[in-house]
C-alpha positions as CSV (number, residue, x, y, z in Angstrom):
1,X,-116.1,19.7,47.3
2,X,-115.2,20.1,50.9
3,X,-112.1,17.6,50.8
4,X,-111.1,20.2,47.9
5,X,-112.0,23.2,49.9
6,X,-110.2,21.3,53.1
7,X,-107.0,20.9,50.9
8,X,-106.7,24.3,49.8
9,X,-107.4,26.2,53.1
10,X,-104.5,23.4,54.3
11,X,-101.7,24.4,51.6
12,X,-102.6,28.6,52.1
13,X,-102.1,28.0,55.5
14,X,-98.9,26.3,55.4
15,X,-97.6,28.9,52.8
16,X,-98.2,31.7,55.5
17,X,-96.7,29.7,57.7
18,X,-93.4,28.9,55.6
19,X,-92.9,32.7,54.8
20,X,-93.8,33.6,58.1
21,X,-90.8,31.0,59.6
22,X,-88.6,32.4,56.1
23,X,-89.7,36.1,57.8
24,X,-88.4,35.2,61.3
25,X,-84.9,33.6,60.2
26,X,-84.3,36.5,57.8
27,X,-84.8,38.9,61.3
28,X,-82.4,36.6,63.1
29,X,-79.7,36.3,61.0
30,X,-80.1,40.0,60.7
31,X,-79.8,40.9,64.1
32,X,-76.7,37.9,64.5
33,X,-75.0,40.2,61.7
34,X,-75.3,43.5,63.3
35,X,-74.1,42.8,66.7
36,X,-71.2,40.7,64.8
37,X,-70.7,44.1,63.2
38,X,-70.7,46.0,66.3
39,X,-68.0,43.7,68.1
40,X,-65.7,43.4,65.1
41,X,-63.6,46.5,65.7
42,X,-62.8,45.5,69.3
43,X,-60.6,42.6,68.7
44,X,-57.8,43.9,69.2
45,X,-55.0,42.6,71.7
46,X,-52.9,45.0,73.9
47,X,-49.8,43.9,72.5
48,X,-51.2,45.5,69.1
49,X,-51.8,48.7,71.0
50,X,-49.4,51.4,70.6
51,X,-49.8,55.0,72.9
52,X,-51.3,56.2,69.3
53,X,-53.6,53.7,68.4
54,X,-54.6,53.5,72.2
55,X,-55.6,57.4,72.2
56,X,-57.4,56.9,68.6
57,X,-59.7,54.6,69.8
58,X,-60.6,56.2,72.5
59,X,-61.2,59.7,70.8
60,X,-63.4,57.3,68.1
61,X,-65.3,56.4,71.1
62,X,-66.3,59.6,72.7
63,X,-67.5,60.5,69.1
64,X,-69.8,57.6,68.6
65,X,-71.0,58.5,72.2
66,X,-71.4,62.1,71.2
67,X,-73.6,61.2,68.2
68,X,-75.8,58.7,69.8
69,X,-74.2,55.9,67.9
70,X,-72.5,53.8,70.8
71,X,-71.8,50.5,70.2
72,X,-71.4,49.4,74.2
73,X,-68.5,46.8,72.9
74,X,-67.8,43.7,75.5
75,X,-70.7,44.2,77.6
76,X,-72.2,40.5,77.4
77,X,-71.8,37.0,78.9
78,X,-69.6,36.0,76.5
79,X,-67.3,38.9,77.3
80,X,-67.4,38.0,80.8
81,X,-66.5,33.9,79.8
82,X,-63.5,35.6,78.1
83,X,-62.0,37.6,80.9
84,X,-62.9,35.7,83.8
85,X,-59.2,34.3,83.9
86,X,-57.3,37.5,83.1
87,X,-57.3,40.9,82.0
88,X,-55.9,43.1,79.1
89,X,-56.6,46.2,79.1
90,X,-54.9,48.5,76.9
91,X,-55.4,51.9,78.5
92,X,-55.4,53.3,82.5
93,X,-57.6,56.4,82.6
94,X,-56.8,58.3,85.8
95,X,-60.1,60.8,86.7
96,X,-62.4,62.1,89.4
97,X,-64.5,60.3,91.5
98,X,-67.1,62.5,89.9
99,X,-71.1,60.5,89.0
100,X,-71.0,62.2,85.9
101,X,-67.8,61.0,84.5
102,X,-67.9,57.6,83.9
103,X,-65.2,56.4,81.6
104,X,-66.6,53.2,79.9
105,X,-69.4,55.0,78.8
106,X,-67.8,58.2,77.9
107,X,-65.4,56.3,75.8
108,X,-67.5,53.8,74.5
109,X,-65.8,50.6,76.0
110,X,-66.6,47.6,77.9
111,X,-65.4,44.6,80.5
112,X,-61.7,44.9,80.4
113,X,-61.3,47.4,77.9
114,X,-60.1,50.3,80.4
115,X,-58.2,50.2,84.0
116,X,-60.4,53.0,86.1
117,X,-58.8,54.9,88.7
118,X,-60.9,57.2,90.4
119,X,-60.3,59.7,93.0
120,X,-62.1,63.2,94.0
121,X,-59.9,65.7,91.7
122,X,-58.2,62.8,89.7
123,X,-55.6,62.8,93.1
124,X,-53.1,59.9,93.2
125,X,-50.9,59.1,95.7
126,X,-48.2,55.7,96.1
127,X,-51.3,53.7,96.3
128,X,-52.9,54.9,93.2
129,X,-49.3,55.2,91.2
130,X,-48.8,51.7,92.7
131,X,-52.1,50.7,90.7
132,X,-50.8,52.6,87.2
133,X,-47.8,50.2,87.4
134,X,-49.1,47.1,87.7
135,X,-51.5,48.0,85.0
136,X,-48.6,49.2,82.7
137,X,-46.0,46.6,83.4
138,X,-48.3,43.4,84.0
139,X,-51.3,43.9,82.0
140,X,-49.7,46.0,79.0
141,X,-51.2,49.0,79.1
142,X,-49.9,51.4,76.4
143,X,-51.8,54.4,77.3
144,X,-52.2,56.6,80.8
145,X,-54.8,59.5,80.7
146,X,-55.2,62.1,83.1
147,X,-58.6,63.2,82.8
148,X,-59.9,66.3,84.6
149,X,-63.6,67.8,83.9
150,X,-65.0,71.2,84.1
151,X,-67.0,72.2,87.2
152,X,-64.6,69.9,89.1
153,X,-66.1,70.0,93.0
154,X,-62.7,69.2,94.3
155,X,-61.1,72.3,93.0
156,X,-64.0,74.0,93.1
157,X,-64.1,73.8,97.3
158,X,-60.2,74.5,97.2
159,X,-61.1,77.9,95.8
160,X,-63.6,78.6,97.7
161,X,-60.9,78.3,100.8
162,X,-63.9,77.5,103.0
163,X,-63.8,75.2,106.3
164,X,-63.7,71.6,105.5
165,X,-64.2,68.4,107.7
166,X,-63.3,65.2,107.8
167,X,-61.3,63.5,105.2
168,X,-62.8,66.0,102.7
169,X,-60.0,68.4,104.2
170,X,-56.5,66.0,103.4
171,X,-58.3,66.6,99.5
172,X,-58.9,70.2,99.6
173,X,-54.9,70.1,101.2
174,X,-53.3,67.9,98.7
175,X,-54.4,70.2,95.7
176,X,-53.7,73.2,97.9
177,X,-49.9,71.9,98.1
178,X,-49.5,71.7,94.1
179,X,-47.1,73.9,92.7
180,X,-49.0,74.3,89.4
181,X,-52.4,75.4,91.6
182,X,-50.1,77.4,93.5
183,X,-48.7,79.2,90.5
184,X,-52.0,79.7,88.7
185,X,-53.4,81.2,92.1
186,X,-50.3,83.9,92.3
187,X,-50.7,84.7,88.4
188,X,-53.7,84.1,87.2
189,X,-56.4,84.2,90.3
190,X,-59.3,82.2,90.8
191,X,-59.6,81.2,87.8
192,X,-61.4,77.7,87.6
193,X,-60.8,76.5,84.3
194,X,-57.2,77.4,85.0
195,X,-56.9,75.6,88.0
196,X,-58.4,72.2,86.1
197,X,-56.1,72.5,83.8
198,X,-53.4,72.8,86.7
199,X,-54.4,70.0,88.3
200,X,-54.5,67.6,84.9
201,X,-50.9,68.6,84.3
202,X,-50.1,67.9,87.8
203,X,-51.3,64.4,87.6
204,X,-49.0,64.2,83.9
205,X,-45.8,65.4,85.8
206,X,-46.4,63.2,88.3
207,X,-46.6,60.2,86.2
208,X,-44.2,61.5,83.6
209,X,-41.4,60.9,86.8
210,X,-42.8,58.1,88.3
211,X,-39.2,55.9,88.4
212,X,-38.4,53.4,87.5
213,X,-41.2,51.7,85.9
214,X,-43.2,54.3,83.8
215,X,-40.0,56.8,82.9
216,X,-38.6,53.5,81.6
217,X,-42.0,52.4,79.3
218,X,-41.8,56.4,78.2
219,X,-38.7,56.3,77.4
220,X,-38.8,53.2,75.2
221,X,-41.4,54.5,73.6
222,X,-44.3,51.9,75.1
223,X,-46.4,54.2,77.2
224,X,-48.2,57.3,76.5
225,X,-49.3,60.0,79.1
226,X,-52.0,62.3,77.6
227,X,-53.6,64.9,79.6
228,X,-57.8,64.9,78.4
229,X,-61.2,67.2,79.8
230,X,-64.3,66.2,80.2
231,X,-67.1,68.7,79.4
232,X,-70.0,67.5,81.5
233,X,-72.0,70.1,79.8
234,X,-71.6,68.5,76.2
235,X,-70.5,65.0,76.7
236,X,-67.1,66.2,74.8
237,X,-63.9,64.9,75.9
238,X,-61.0,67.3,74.9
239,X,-57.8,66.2,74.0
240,X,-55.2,68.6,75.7
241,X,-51.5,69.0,74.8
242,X,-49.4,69.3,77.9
243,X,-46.5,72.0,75.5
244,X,-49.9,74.3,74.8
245,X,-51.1,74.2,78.3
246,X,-47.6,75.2,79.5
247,X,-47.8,77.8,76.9
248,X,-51.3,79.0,77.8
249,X,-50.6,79.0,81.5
250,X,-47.3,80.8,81.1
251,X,-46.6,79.9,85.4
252,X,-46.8,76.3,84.4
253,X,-43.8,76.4,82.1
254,X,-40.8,74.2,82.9
């Protein structure tokens, strides 16, 4: 009787213990699915990307990020394995310096996804141009974004004219000599969202005749400039159309 009760006790306990193991590799092959799920969409070359799809994909990923639903794409070892011998990104996004604009996360990407050029006010000079052409001509870039955000500091302290120090001043000065905030100042006052917008279109004219490397990829049809804002009060990024803005700001027409 006890070898009988023995055995039984024995065989329940190694049924609990087969479903339990048939539990555990159901979870894992579960989990191996999803995050094989989540990486999927991302395997996409730059030489596949054109200005379009470049500004699609970004735009899907500011909406995942606005619903809670990112994905945080190429953000593991084996990303890092992958791009420890080159790069490929296929978009540059120019913005400001700004803690509460972070690209990557606003967009949804990962390691190598995005070439990041930050500056207080989104400012570039030969140095940072410099940067947007190697990204463009050597690492294939098909997309350049200019994005501004609302409540910018940078323009903020240039409208509020007050005394400045250090190298904070050579900022406040280099938006104070753009004719687009110099034309929304004579026409439409201190108006901040005005001035942003001013600024982004700056940084589009500015790239838009950047010779000979990026008026040549424009012109052939291989590069995109797209002027975006960040709302740091939503998450949003906006989309901006530099004809509208011209038409909106009437100053800032050509």
């Amino acid at each position: 009787m006890a070898c009988n009760s023995f055995l039984k006790t024995s065989r329940v306990t190694q049924k609990r213990t087969l479903t339990y193991l048939s539990l555990v590799a159901s979870l894992l092959v579960s989990i191996f699915i999803l995050f094989s799920a989540c990486e999927a969409p991302h395997h996409e070359t730059p030489e596949s990307f054109t200005p379009t799809t470049a500004l699609a994909r970004l735009v899907e990923g500011n909406q995942r990020f606005l619903q809670g639903k990112s994905r945080h794409p190429h953000q593991t070892h084996q990303r890092i394995l992958e791009t420890q011998d080159h790069q490929r990104p296929f978009a540059v996004v120019v913005t400001c310096s700004d803690s509460r604009v972070s690209p990557e996360i606003i967009f949804d990407e990962g390691l190598g996804d995005l070439f990041v050029i930050r500056t207080a006010g989104n400012l570039m000079s030969d140095l940072e141009l410099g940067s947007i052409e190697y990204a463009v001509e050597h690492l294939g870039a098909s997309l350049v974004v200019v994005l501004g955000h609302t409540e910018c500091g940078a323009v903020k302290a240039f409208l509020d004219g007050g005394k400045t120090c250090g190298h904070i001043t050579q900022i406040v000065e280099a938006l104070a000599n753009e004719q687009e905030e110099q034309q929304v100042l004579r026409y439409e006052g201190k108006d901040l969202r005005a001035c942003i917008e001013g600024n982004i279109l700056h940084g589009v004219t500015q790239l838009e005749h950047d010779e000979p490397i990026l008026v040549e990829q424009i012109r052939q049809g291989k590069l995109g400039v797209t002027p975006m804002l960040y709302d740091i009060h939503t998450g949003r990024v906006l989309v901006l159309k530099e004809s509208e803005l011209r038409k909106k700001h009437h100053s800032l027409s050509n």
